[in-house]
N, C-alpha and C positions, 0 to 999 in steps of 0.2 A: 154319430151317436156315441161310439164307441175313445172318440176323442171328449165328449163333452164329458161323460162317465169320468173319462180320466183329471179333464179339469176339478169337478166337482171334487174328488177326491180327494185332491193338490189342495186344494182349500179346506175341505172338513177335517181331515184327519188330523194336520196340528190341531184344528181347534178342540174334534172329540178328545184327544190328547189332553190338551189342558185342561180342560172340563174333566175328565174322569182322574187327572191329577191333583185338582184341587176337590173334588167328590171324596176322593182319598182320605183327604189331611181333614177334610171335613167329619168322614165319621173318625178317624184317629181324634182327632180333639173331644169327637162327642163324649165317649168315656171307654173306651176299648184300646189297649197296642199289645204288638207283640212282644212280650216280657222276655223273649230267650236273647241270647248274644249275636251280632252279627258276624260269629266263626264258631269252625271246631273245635274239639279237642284232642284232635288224632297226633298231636305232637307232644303230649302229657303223659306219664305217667300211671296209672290207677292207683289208690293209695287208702286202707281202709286203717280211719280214725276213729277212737274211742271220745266221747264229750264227757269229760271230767265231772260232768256238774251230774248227766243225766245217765252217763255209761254207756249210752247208747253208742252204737256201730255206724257212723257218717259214711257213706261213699264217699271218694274226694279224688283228687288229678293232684299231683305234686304241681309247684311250680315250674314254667318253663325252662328256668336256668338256677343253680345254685346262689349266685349270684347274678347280678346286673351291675353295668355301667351306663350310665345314660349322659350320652356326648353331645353337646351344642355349642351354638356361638351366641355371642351380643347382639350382634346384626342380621337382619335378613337378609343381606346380599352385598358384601364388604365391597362398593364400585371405588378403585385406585388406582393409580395407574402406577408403572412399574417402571418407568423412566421418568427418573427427576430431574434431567440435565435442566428444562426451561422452567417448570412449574412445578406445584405441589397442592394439588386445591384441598385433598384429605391424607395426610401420613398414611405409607403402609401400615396397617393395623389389624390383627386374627385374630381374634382368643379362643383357645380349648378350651369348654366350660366341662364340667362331671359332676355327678353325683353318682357314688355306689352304694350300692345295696346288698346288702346279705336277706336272701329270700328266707321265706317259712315254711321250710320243709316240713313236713308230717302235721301239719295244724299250728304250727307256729307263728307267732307274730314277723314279721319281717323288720328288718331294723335298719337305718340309715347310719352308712359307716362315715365317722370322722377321725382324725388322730387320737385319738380316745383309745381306737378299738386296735392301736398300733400296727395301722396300713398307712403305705402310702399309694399314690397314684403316678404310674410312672406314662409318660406320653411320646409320641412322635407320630412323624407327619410320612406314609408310606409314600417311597419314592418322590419325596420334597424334603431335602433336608437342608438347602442353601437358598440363597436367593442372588446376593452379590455377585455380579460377573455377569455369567452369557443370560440370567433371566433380572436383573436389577441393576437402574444406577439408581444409587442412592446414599452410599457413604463416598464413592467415589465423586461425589457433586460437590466441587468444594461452594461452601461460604463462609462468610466472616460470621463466627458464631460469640465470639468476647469483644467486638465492636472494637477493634483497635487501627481498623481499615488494612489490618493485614490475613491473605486466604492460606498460610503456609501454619499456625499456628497446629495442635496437637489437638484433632478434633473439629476444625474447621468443616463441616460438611453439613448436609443438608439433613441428615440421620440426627444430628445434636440439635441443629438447631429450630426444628418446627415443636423441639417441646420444650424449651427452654423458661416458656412461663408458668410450667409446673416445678413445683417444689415440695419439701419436705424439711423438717428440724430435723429428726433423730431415723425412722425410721418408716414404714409402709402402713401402720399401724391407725396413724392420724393423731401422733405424739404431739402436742403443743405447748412447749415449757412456757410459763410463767413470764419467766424473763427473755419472749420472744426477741427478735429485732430480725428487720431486714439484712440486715449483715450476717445472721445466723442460718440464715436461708440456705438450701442444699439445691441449688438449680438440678432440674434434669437436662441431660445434653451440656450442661456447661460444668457443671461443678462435678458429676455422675455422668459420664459420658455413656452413649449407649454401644456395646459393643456390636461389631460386625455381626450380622443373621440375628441377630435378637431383638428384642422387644423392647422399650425404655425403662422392663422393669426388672430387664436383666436375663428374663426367661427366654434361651435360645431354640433356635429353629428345629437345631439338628434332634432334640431329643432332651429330655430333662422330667424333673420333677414337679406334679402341681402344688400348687403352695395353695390350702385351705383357708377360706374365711371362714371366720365364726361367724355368730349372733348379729354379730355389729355389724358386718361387712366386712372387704378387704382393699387391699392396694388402695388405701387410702393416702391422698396427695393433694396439696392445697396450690390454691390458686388467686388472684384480687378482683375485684366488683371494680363496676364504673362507676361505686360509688367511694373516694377518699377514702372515708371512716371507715368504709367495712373492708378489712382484709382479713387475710388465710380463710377465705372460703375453702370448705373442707369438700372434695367432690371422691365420693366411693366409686371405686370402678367396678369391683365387683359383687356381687350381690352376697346376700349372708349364706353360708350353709353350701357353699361350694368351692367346688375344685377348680383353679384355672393357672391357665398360662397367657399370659397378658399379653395382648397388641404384637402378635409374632409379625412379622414383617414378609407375610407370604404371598407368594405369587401361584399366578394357576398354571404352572410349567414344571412335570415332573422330570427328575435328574434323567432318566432315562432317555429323555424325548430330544432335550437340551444338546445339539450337539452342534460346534461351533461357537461363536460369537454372539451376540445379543441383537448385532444388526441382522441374522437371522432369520427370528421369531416371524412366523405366519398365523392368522387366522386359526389353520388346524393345529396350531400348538396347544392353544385351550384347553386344558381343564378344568374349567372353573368349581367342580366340587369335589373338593380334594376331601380325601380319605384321613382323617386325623384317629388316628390310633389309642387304647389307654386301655393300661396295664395295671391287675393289684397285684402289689408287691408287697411285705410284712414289712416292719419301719427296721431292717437290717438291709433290706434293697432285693430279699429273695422275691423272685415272682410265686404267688399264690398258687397253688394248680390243684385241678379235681378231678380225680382220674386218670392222670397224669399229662393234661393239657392246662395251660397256661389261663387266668380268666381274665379273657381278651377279649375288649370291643372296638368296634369302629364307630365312628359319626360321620358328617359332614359339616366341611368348614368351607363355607363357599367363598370365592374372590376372582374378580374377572374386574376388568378395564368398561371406562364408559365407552361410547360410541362416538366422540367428539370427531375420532380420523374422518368417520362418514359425509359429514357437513363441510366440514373445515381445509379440505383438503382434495385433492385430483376433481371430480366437477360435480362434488356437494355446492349448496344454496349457500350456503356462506360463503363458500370460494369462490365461485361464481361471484356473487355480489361484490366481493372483494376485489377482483380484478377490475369491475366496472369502477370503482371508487377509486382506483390507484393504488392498492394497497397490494402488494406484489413478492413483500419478502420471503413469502411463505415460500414463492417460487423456486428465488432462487436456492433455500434452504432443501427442498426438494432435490435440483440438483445437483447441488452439491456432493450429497449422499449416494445419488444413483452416477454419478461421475465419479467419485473416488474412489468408491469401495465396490467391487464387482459382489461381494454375496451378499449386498443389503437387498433385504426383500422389498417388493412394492409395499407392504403393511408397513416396514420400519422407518421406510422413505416418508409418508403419507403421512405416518405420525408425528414425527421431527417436524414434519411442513405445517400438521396441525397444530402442534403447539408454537409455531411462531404467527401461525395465522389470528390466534385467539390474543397471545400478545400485541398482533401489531392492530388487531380492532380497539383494544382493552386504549393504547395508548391515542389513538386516534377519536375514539371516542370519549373517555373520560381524563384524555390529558395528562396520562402519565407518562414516564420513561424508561419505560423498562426496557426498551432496546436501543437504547441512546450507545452502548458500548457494542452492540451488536456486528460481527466479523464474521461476514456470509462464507471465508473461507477459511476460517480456522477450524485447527485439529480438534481441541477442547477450549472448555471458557469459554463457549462461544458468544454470551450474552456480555463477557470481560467482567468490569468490577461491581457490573450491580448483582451478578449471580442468579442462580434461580430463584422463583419467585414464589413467595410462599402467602399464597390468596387470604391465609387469617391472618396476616401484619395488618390488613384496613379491614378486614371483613370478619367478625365476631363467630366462632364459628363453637358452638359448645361440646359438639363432638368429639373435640381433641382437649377441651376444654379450657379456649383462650378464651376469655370475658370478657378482656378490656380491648377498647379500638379507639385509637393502634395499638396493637401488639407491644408490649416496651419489649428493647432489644431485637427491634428490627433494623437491620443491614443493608446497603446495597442500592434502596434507593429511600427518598419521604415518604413514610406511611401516614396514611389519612384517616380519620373517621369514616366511612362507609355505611351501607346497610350487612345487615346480617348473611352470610355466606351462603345462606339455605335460601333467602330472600330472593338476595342478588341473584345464583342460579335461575331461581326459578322462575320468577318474575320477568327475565330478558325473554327466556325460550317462550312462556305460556305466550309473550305479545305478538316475537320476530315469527313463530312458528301455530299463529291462530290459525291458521287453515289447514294445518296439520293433522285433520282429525278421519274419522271413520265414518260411514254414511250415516250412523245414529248423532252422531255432532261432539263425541267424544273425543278428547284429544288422546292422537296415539303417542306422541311426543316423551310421556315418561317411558314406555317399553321401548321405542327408539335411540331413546340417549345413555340410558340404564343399559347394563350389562344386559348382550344379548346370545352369550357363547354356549352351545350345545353338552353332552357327556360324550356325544359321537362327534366326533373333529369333522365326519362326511358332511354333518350338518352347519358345520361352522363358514358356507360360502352365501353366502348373505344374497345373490342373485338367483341361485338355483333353489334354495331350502326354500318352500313354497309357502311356511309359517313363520319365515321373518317378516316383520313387520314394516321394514325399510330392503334397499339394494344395498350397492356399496360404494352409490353417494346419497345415502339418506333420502331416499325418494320414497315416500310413503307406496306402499305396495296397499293397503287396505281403507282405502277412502272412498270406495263402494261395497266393503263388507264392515266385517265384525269385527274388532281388534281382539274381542274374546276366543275367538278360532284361531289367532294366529300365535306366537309361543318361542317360548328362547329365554334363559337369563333368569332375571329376579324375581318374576313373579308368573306371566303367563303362560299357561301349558305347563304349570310346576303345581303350587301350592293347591291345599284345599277347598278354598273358595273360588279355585276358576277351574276344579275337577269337577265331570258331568257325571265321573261313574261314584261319588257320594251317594250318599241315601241319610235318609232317616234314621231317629232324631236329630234335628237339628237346635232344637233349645232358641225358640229364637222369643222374642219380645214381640210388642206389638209392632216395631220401628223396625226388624229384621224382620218380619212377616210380609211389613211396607214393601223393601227389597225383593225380598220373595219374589213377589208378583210383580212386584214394578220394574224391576232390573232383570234381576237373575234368569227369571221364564220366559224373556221377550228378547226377539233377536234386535237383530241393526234397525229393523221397520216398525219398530214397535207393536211386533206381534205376539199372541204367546208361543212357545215352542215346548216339544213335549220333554226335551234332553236340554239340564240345567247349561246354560250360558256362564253363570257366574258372576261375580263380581270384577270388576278392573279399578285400576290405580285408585282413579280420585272418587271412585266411591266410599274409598274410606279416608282419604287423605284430603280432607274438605272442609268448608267453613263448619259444618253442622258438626263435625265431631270437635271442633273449638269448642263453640259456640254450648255443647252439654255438656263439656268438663268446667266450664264458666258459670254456670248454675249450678250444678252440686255443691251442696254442704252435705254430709253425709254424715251420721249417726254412727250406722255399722255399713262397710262397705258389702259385707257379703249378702244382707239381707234387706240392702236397700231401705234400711232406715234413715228417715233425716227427709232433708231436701235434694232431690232429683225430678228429673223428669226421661231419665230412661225406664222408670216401670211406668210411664203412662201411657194414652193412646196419641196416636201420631195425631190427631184433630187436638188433642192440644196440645203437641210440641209446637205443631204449627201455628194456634192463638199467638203461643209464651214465643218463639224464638223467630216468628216471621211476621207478629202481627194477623195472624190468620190468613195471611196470600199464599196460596199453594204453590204457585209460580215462583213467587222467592224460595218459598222453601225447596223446593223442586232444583231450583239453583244451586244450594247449598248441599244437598244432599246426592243429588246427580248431575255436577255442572255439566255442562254441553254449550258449545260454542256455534250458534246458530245467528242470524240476522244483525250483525255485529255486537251481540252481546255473548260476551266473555268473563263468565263470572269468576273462572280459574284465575285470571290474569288480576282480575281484581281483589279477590282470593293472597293470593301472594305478592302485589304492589301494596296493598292498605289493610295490612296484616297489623292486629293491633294485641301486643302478647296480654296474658293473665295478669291479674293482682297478682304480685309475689308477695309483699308483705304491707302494711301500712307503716306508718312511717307519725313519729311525733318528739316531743324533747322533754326529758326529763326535769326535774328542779334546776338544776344544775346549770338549763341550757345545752346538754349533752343528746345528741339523735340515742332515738329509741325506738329499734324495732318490735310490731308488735306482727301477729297474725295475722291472713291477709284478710278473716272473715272479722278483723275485731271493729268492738262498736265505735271507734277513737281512731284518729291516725289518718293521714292523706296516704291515697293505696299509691302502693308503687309498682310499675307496671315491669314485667322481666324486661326490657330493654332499658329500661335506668341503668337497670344492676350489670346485664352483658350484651354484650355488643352482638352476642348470637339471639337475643331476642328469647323466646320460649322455645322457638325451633327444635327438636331434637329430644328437646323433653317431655315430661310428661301432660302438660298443658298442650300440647301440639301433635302429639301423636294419637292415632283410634288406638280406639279400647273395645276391647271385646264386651263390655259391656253396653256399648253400645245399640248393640244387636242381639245379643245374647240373654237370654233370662237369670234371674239372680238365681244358682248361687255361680253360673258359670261369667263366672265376671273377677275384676285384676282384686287385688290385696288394698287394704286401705294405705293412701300414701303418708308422708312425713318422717320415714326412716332412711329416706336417702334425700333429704331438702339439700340443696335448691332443685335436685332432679325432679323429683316430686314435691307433693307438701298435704301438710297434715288436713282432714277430712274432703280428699279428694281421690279420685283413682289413682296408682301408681302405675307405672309401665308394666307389660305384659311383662317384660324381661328379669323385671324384681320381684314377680307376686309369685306367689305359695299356697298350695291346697293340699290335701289330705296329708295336714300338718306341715311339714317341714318341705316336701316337694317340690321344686320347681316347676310351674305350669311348663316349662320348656322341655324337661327332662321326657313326658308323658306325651306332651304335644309336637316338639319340637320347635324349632325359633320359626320368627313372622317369616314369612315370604313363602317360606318349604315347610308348612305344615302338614302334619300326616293327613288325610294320605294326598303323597305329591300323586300327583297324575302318572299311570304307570302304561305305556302301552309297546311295551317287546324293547329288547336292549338296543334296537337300532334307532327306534323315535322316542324314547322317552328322555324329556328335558334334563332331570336332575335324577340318574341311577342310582346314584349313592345313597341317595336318601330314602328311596325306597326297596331298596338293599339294607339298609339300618335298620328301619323298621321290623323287616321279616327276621330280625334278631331276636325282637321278644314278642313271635309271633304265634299263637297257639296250634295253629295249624297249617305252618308253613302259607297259604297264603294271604290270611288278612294283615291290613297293614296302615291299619289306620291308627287311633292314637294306642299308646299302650293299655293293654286290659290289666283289671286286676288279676289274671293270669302268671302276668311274670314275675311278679315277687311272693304271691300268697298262694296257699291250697285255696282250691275254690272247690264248688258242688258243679253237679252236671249242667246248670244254668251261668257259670264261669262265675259265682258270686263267693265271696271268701267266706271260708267254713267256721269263723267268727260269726258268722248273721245266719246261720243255721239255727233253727229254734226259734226267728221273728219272722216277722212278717216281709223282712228283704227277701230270705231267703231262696224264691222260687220269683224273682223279679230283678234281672240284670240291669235292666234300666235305672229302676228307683234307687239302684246302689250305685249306680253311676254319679247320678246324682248328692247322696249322700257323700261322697267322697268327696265331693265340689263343696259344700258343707263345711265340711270338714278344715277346720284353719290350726294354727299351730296350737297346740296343747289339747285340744281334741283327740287326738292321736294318743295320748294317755289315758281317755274315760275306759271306764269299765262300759264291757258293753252294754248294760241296763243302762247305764246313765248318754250313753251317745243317741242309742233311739227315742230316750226320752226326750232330748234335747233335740234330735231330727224326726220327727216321727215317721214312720212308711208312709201314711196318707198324704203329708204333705209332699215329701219325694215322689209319690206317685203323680197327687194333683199337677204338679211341675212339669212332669212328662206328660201330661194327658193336652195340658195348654201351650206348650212350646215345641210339641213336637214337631212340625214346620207350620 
């Protein structure tokens, strides 16, 4: 009896669970939520203001800090590897992003510091201040960088030459005289060589100054189309209205740890979220200080290695298979390593072997030669005159932003036309590694190949850590669970949307609602559960997030004017983008790899980019581009233009608009074209709310969004970043995105003492919301003119229907 009681229970309770969690969201929608903030204010101030207009005596909490920095990267999880002796699929690349803030103390506006207000931003990387040597090869790699077949020339290395098809006329500006010509061109790595520890735009490792973009954008550098006619494509690196230090060339190994040589490095070397520092300084280079402390913050810049050693190496599935084929080099390359050098680690061994193992598949299967010079016992050069290998010579890869394929000014060996870099990756694994997936039919394959390195090094033994998702030879550990429970690296067990301790609002659409229930509250069996699951990789990394940035034309991007179909209901995204089959759509939205269908695989083999622009000739006979929505013009697809396809950009990456109800959704694109383009979403990375803001600064970057997953400093994935957070936190412990707490005075409800007097006033949510509202020059109305322009009730209605 007393057993059946207990079954019964094992069954009811998730379900009453679910049931009384979605009874929940049900009367939340109906017309009820809770208006207060989800923290205190016991880290504030008290602060009693007079209201200029009414005289009246406001209660108020100062702001958290007198000032703020808000630190982030470009990336959500920089995966590179840190030995370039054989290959190079992505350049070391880091950038410290910033924006600072001067709060509004006592009822003041708070203000957005640029050179203007003669600051600068001073940065560095705590205990990382090199990379070259025991934690990098990478200048020490020679190649032929000026094409003369000789590797002894002034800059011959691997550091010059993977940027060599960026260029410049005058300046980082995006200068382009008149009287252009190719011969006027300022290569980077060849003409600008980049120095040792720094970045190709100069800015070093060890510490230095961030160089601000305006309006326009920054570190602008041109590049040519695979189309003839169109050259000096102009590509902005960094986004307007911030502070950065460009593409540092960092590794996750701090100086401290680093002792010895670089053959080395183990597993628990890892640090993959490294602490990036930044400092205000007055523009004479004195540090700022208030009260006599320096006004210093930290962020997280993350970067870890993929997981290729796993596979590729000791009795991973591709080494394996390898050996049955005759494909053996790897071996010897192996011992080589463990026979010559007594302190090379099994990691460093394993790796050397994997990267010849990838070469000698690469040339057995697609015919190349890259190890045609190959000297299983040489000291260096091991590869001799073809050098290492730098994957965008044939494979377009827009993240470093080569276009054209081949690469002009490749070396070493014939480079070919290829597919897209992002393609090629991923299109091999989705096929060789279909059965790779978790008992829901998911493939676990991207948190496996993807950076998977801990903040605890204990955690960094891939056999014993019982939430890695692979051992350490890539054996799927989770293909009778969840890959959502398991955790490590770029995204699982870190970021916001695979955290279960979230809560409400979540602002979601009708298509995030979809999720909701369909994903996020249902385990491996497709059951409900009462503790959120979350999202994984290709829930967002999918055809259907193509597939809605391809139908937008958009009006106003924040209020969903125009054509779209993310403010509609999912019955008819499914009519417009699946023909009505829920099963396709289902496909596209939640691929899963069951009964040999693979829609992942097919997903990234028959990958077919955006309109980028159409295309027609003027009087003259001369090509003319026009828009890619114009009524005229054969459309040209981004793979005319670059050999990287749309990949990378903004046709290809989710958008939080996706899921998310308008106003919390990206900035209208077309100020960073070809990345974006004009009445379409722009990257998360480039958009802006409550005026001038970075979504990233508030949010922080994809992968480690607030709040990352936090559970005691022994098991929590990414510390840093939720260490960052408790930075502008009101009450030492919430930590999720920043409130309006840390720059403004706010009322007992955390709402800024600006909206005192309306109807926000006494509603922390609806002024969440308004915030999101709020796009660049907003930030200047008078406050009669803002509410009349957002009113409360609509900010309210917004929270009442997206609350989840």
């Amino acid at each position: 009896m007393h057993r059946l009681q207990r079954e019964i229970r094992k069954v009811l309770l998730p379900v009453l669970s679910y049931i009384f969690f979605w009874a929940a969201s049900f009367l939340q929608a109906a017309d009820y939520y809770d208006p207060n903030p989800p923290f205190g204010l016991e880290q504030l101030k008290p602060v009693e203001i007079k209201d200029p207009l009414t005289q009246k005596t406001i209660q108020g909490y100062q702001p958290k800090n007198p000032y703020n920095i808000f630190i982030n990267y470009e990336l959500g999880m920089h995966c590179v590897g840190f030995d370039i002796s054989y290959c190079c699929v992505i350049p070391p690349y880091n950038s410290i992003q910033a924006q600072a803030v001067a709060s509004g103390l006592n009822g003041t506006l708070p203000k957005l510091l640029t050179p203007e207000d003669k600051v600068k931003l001073y940065y560095y990387l705590k205990d990382n201040s090199y990379s070259e040597g025991n934690k990098m090869r990478y200048w020490s790699v020679l190649k032929d960088v000026n094409g003369n077949g000789s590797l002894a020339d002034p800059g011959d290395n691997m550091a010059n030459y993977v940027w060599e098809h960026l260029f410049i006329y005058k300046d980082l500006e995006g200068t382009l005289p008149k009287d252009w010509s190719i011969k006027k061109r300022i290569h980077i790595g060849k003409d600008v060589m980049v120095p040792i520890d720094a970045g190709p735009s100069g800015k070093p490792l060890a510490g230095g100054y961030l160089e601000y973009a305006p309006d326009n954008g920054g570190n602008i550098v041109f590049t040519d189309s695979m189309i003839p006619e169109v050259k000096n494509i102009a590509i902005k690196l960094t986004a307007s209205n911030i502070w950065d230090a460009l593409g540092l060339p960092l590794t996750a190994f701090n100086d401290s740890v680093r002792k010895g040589t670089i053959r080395t490095i183990t597993d628990k070397d890892f640090q993959p979220y490294q602490y990036s520092t930044v400092q205000l300084h007055d523009d004479s280079g004195n540090p700022i200080t208030v009260e006599g402390k320096k006004v210093e913050f930290f962020g997280t810049n993350p970067v870890d290695i993929p997981n290729c050693v796993m596979c590729h190496s000791g009795d991973g599935k591709a080494a394996k298979l390898s050996r049955q084929a005759g494909i053996v080099l790897f071996e010897k390359e192996y011992e080589y390593w463990k026979k010559n050098y007594p302190d090379e680690s099994e990691y460093m061994a394993r790796l050397s072997a994997s990267s010849i193992n990838l070469l000698e598949l690469h040339d057995k299967m697609f015919k190349t030669n890259f190890l045609k010079d190959y000297n299983p016992n040489a000291s260096s050069n091991r590869l001799g005159s073809v050098g290492s290998v730098n994957c965008a010579d044939c494979h377009g890869d827009n993240v470093s932003g080569n276009l054209q394929e081949p690469r002009p000014g490749t070396t070493g060996y014939k480079a070919v036309k290829a597919k897209p870099l992002t393609e090629s990756i991923h299109a091999v694994h989705a096929n060789f590694l279909a059965d790779m997936n978790d008992k829901a039919g998911r493939t676990v394959s991207c948190q496996a190949c993807h950076p998977t390195h801990w903040t605890n090094p204990n955690m960094n033994n891939f056999d014993t850590n019982p939430y890695q998702i692979i051992d350490s030879n890539g054996n799927n550990k989770y293909a009778n669970a969840d890959q959502r429970t398991a955790g490590g690296g770029c995204y699982l067990r870190r970021d916001a949307h695979t955290n279960p301790a979230v809560k409400p609002p979540f602002f979601l659409n009708s298509l995030g609602k979809w999720y909701l229930e369909n994903v996020s509250t249902r385990d491996e069996n497709d059951q409900p559960v009462s503790e959120l699951r979350g999202l994984t990789c290709t829930n967002c990394h999918n055809q259907l997030s193509h597939e809605l940035y391809k139908y937008d034309d958009l009006d106003n991007a924040v209020s969903q004017e125009g054509k779209t179909l993310r403010n509609k209901s999912v019955d008819e995204i499914i009519k417009v983008l699946a023909d009505g089959d829920s099963k396709r759509f289902a496909d596209m939205a939640d691929p899963r790899i069951k009964d040999g269908n693979n829609p992942l695989y097919e997903f990234f083999n028959n990958h077919q980019g955006a309109t980028l622009v159409k295309a027609t000739k003027d009087s003259k006979g001369n090509l003319k581009l026009l828009a890619w929505n114009a009524k005229e013009g054969v459309p040209v697809p981004y793979e005319k233009a670059s050999g990287g396809s749309d990949w990378w950009l903004a046709p290809a990456e989710p958008k939080c608009a996706s899921c998310h109800a308008a106003p919390f959704v990206e900035s209208m694109g077309g100020k960073y074209f070809p990345v974006d383009q004009p009445r379409k979403y722009s990257l998360y990375r480039f958009s802006k709310a409550h005026g001038k803001i970075a979504c990233q600064s508030c949010h922080e970057s994809i992968h480690g969004l607030y709040p990352v997953r936090a559970e005691g400093e022994e098991n929590t994935v990414d510390l840093t970043t939720h260490k960052q957070a408790l930075q502008y936190s009101p009450d030492g412990r919430y930590a999720g995105p920043v409130s309006c707490s840390a720059c403004h005075t706010v009322n007992a409800k955390g709402v800024p003492v600006q909206l005192v007097g309306t109807e926000y006033e006494n509603d922390y949510w609806a002024s969440v919301v308004l915030l999101h509202f709020m796009r660049e020059g907003d930030e200047k109305l008078p406050i009669k003119e803002l509410i009349q322009k957002y009113p409360y009730q609509k900010s309210r209605q917004i929270v009442i229907e997206s609350w989840k």
